[in-house]
Phi, psi and omega in degrees: 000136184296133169306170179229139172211101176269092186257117182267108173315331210034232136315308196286145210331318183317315228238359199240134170055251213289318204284336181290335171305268150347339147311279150326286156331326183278276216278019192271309188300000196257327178315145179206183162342303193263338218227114199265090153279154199223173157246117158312071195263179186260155191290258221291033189229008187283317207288339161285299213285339180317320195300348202251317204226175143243140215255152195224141140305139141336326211187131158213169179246179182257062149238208138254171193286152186111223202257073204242060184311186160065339215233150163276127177259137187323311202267355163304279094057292202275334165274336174301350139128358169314105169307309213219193179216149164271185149209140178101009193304136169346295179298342180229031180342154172206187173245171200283344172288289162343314194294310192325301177295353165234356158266337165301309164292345169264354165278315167305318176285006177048046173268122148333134168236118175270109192254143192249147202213147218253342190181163199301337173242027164261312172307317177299316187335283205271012174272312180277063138241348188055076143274190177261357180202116189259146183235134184283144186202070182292129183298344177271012179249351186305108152094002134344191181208340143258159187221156194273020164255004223216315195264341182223048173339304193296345155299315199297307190272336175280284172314340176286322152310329163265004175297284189322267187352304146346268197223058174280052149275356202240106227251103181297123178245179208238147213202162185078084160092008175281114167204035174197138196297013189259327148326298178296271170352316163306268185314358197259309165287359168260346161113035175249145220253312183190192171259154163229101227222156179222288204283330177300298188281318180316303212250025183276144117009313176196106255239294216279345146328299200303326188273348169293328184279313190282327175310327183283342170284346179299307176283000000 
């Protein structure tokens, strides 16, 4: 099964419209056999960088097609050229009956779900929901400079272990403060599947060093 390097775009200017492209571009050259890079973009950035990489939405809500303004639609998502979505992200909380209600709607839509979980027993939470990937995030290390194989291993390893317990199809990815290939390595040895990272790659200088630097925990 391919390690995952999931780089999430968020917001930032690095990441929106021309720059998500120039992104996009960068990161297409790093997929290798073993190793899936993906991009997280904002839905009006899915339908370029999909052409380039493979793209992930941010979001999507539990609707159907009709009278929903505002809202994202799964199959939207999925003609614009998105595999997959994250949900539940720090930044986008939800409850677990919402996550529940968007992994259903992106199984219909034939979406990947990277589900995000603040801690080992938020992680089992949302593990009897069947995504296909849940990514560990304590939320006081997002965007940091410590990462959470390095300041808490024992999140790392518990959750994959009460994941496992759960559903073991259901594949951890390691999240928070990831920003050196010796971090990725850690987590790869704590029973973690890949990464999901942002700000170390969004917001470098030099975006395509970073993924090239973070890409060797992977070997």
């Amino acid at each position: 099964m391919k390690k995952i390097f999931l780089i999430n775009l968020k917001t930032y200017p690095q990441g929106t419209g021309e720059e998500a492209i120039k992104l996009a571009n960068i990161a297409k050259g790093f997929s290798r056999e073993d190793l899936e890079v993906i991009l997280s973009v904002q839905p009006m950035d899915l339908e370029r960088t999909s052409k380039i990489v493979k793209t992930f939405s941010q979001h999507i809500d539990p609707i159907e097609y009709g009278s929903n303004t505002g809202w994202i639609l799964p199959e939207a998502v999925k003609k614009a050229g998105a595999v997959g979505t994250l949900i539940n992200h720090s930044e986008r909380r939800l409850s677990l009956e919402e996550v529940e209600k968007r992994i259903a709607r992106a199984r219909e839509a034939g979406l990947t779900t990277v589900c995000c979980a603040s801690d080992p027993q938020n992680a089992e939470e949302i593990a009897r929901l069947n995504p296909d990937y849940i990514a560990i995030e304590p939320p006081e290390l997002i965007g940091g400079t410590v990462s959470v194989s390095e300041a808490k291993p024992e999140v790392i390893s518990e959750s994959v272990e009460r994941v496992k317990g759960i559903n073991p199809e259901i594949q951890v990815l390691c999240g928070a403060g990831v920003n050196s290939c010796q971090d990725i390595k850690k987590a790869l040895e704590l029973g973690a599947m890949g990464i999901l990272v942002a700000s170390a790659v969004v917001k470098s200088p030099e975006p395509e060093k970073a993924i090239g630097d973070l890409v060797k925990g992977f070997e």
